[in-house]
C-alpha positions as a Python dict, from the first residue, in 0.01 Angstrom:
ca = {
    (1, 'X'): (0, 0, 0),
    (2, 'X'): (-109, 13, -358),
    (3, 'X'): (-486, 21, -509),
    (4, 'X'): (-354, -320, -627),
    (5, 'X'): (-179, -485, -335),
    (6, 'X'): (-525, -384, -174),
    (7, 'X'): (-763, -578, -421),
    (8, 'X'): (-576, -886, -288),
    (9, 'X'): (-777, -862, 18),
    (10, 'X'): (-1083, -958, -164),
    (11, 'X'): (-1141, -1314, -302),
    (12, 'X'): (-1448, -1211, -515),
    (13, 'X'): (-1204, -986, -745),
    (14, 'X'): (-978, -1269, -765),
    (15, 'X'): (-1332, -1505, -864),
    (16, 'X'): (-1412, -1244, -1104),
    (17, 'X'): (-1075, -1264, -1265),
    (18, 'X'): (-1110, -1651, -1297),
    (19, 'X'): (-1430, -1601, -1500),
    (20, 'X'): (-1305, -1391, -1712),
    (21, 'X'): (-1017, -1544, -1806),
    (22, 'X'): (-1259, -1828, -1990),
    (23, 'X'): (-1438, -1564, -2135),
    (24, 'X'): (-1579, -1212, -2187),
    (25, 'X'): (-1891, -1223, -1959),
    (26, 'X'): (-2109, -923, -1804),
    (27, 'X'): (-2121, -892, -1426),
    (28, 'X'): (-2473, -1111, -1413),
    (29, 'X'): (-2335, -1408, -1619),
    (30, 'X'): (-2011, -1409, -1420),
    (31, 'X'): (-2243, -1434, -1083),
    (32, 'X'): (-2470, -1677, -1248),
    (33, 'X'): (-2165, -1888, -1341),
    (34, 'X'): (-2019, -1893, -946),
    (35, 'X'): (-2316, -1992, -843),
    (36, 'X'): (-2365, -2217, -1111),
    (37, 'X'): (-2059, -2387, -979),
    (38, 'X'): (-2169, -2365, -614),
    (39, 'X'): (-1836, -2103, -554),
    (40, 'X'): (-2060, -1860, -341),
    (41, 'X'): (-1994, -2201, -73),
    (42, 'X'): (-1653, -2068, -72),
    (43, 'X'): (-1594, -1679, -158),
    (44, 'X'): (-1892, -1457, -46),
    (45, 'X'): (-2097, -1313, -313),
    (46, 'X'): (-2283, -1082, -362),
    (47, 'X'): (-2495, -892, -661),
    (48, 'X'): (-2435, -533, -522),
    (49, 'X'): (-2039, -589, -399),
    (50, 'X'): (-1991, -773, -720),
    (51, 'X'): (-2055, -473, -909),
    (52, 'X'): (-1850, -242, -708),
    (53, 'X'): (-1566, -490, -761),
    (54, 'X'): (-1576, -491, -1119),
    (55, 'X'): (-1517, -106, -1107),
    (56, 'X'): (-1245, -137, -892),
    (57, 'X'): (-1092, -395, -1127),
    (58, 'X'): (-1150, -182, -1427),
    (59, 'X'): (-1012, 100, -1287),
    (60, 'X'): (-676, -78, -1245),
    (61, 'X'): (-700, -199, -1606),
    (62, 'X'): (-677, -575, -1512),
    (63, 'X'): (-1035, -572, -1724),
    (64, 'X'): (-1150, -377, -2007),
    (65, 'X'): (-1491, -321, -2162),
    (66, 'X'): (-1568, -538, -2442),
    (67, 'X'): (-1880, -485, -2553),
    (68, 'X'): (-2284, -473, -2483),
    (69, 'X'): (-2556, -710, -2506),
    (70, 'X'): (-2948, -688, -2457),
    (71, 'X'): (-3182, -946, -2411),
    (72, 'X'): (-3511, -862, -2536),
    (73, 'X'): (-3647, -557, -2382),
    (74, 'X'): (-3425, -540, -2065),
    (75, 'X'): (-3140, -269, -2045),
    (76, 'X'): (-2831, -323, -2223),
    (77, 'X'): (-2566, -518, -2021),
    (78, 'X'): (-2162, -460, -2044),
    (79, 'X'): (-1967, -716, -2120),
    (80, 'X'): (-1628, -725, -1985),
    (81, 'X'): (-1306, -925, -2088),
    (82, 'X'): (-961, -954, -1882),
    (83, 'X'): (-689, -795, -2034),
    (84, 'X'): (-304, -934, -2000),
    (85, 'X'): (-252, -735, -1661),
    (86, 'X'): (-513, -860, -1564),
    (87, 'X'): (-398, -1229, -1682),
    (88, 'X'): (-93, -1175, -1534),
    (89, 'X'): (-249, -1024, -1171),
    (90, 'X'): (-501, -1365, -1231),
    (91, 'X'): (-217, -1653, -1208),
    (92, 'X'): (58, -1393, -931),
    (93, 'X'): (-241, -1414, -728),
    (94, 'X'): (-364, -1771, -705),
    (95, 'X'): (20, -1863, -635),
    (96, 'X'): (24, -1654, -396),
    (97, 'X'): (-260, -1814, -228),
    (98, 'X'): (-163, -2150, -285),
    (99, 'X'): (206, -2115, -176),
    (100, 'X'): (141, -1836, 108),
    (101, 'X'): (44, -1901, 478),
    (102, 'X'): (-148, -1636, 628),
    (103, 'X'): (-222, -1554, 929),
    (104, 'X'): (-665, -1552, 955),
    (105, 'X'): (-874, -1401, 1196),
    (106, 'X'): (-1196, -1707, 1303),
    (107, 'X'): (-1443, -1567, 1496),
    (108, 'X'): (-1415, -1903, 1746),
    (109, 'X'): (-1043, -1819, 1769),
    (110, 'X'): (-1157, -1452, 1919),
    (111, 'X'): (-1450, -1612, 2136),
    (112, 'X'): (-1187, -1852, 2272),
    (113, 'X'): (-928, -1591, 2364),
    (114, 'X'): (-1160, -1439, 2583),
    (115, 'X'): (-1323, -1751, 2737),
    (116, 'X'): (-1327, -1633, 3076),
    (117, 'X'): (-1581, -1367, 2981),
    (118, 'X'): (-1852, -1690, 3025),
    (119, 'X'): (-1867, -1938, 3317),
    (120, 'X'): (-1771, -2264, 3258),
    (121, 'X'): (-2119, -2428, 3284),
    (122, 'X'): (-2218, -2170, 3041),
    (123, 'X'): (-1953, -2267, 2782),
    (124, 'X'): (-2020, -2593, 2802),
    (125, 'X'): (-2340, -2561, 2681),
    (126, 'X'): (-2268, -2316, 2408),
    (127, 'X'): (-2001, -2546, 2280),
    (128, 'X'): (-2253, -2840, 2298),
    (129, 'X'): (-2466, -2612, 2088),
    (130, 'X'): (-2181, -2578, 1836),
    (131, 'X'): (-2095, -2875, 1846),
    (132, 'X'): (-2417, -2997, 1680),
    (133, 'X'): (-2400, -2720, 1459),
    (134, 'X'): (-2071, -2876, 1321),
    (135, 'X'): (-2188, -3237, 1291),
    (136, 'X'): (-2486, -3108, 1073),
    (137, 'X'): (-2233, -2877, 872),
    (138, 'X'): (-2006, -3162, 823),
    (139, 'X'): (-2301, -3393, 681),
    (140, 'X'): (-2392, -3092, 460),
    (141, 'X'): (-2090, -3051, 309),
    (142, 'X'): (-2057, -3409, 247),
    (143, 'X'): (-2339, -3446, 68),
    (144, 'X'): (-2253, -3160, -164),
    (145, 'X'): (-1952, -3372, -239),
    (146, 'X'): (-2124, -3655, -296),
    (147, 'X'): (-2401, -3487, -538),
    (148, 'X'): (-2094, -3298, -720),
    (149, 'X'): (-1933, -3672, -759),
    (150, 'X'): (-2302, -3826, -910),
    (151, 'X'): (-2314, -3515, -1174),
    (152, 'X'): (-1990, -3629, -1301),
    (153, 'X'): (-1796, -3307, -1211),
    (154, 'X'): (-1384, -3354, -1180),
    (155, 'X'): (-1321, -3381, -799),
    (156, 'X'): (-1034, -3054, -926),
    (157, 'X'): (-1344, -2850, -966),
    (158, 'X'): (-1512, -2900, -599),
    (159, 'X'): (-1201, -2985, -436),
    (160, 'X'): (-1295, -2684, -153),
    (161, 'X'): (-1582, -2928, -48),
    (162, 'X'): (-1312, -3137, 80),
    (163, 'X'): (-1098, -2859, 237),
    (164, 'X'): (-1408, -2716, 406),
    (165, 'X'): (-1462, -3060, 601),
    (166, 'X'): (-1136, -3110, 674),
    (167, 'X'): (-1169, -2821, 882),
    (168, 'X'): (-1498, -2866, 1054),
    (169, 'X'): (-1347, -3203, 1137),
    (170, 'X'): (-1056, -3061, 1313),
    (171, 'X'): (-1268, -2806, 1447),
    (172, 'X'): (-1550, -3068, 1562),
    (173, 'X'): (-1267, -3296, 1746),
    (174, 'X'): (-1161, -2955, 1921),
    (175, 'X'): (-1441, -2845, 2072),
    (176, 'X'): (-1524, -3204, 2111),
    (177, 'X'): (-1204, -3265, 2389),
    (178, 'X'): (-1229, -2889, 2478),
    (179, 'X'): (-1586, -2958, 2636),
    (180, 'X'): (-1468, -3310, 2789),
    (181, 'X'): (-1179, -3071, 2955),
    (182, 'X'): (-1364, -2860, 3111),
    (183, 'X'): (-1622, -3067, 3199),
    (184, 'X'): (-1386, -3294, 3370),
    (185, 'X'): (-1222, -3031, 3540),
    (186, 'X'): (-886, -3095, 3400),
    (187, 'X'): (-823, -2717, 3166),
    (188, 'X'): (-537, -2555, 3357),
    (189, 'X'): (-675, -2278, 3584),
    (190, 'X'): (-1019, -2435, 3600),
    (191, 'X'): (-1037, -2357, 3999),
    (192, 'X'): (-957, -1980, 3914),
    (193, 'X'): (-1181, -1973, 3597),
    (194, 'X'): (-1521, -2114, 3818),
    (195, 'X'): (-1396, -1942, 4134),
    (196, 'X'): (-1404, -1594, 3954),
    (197, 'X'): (-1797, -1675, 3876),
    (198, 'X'): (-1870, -1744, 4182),
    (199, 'X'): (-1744, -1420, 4300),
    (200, 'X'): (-1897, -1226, 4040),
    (201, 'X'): (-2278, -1384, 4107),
    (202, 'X'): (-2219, -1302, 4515),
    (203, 'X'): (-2150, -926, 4356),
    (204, 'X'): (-1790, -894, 4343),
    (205, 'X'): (-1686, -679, 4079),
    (206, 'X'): (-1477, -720, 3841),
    (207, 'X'): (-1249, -414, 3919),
    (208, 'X'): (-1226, -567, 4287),
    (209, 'X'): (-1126, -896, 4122),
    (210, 'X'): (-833, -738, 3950),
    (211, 'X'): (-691, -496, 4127),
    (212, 'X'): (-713, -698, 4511),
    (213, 'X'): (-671, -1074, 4355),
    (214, 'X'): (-525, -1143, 4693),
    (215, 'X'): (-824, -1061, 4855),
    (216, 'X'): (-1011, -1357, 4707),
    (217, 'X'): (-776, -1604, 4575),
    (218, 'X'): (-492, -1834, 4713),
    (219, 'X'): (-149, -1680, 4664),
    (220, 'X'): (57, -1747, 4381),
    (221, 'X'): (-277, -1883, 4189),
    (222, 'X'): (-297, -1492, 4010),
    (223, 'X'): (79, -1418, 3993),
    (224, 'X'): (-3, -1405, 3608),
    (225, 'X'): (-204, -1125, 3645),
    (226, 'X'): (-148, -784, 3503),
    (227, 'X'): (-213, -602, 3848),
    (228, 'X'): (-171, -250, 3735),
    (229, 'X'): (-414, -4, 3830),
    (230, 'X'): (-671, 149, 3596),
    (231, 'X'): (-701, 467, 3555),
    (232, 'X'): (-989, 619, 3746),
}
């Protein structure tokens, strides 16, 4: 994979890029003017990393030094300007992005592979948790919309406000009917799920529980499970 292919990876670069496309700008104006327009909501930013990045983009020539400017007694700043690779790089990139599913990695999605790790009284509670956490998020967000809509700004320019509460919506209505599922009983393997906790608090271990699943549980209810032995 190339040095460039790689930078992809990185959504600050591609922020960076954006900013100087309107303009030559040193690395503190350019993180001045994302969070000037509340991007740092959106692509993490930060003052050290942001730095590093604009090496790594000058490096591949998609910017160029253009200049140095001082303000007053502090130490003279470079200003940088995107050249036409870098143009180029800019608008191959952002159709990418726009055009391109991709397959992400959310934490939750990891936490929920593993669910069984946690009784089911115990994720109840954490999702209850999160679940308040999103409603409060959701409000949040909202009223960031609503502020960026009083100050006049194009609803083009904040239109991630939207996108980010469409998705703690769908995520909020999730965990929402996954907690009514479980509570209820109804989440296929349920018996299994609470039976293995129950086992595990009398002192059963886990090792037992997997390689002797006839041992504790009804036949055919484990048939899914891998029951090769680990190696001592």
């Amino acid at each position: 994979m190339s040095v460039l292919a790689r930078s992809r990876s990185n959504p600050l670069a591609l922020a960076i890029l954006s900013c100087l496309s309107e303009q030559p700008m040193h690395p503190y104006q350019i993180s001045a003017t994302l969070k000037h327009r509340n991007k740092e909501a959106s692509i993490r930013l930060n003052y050290g990393s942001l730095y590093s990045v604009v090496g790594s983009l000058l490096k591949q020539g998609l910017i160029a030094e253009h200049g140095t400017s001082q303000d007053g007694n502090r130490p003279q700043r470079t200003i940088y300007a995107i050249t036409p690779e870098g143009e180029t790089e800019l608008v191959d990139w952002m159709r990418e992005l726009i055009r391109m599913p991709v397959k992400e990695y959310p934490a939750l999605e990891a936490g929920l592979a593993l669910l069984p790790v946690l009784s089911p009284d115990t994720v109840v509670a954490l999702l209850g948790e999160r679940l308040d956490r999103l409603r409060a998020s959701i409000e949040q967000e909202q009223a960031g919309i609503a502020e960026a809509a009083q100050m006049g700004l194009p609803q083009v320019l904040s239109i991630e406000g939207e996108y980010a509460v469409a998705l703690l919506r769908a995520e909020r209505d999730f965990v929402e009917s996954l907690i009514k599922s479980i509570d209820s009983k109804q989440i296929g393997g349920y018996e299994f799920w609470a039976r293995m906790h129950q086992l595990r608090d009398e002192g059963v271990s886990l090792a037992d529980l997997t390689r002797n699943p006839e041992k504790y549980f009804a036949a055919g209810e484990v048939t899914w499970m891998a029951l090769d032995e680990a190696p001592d």
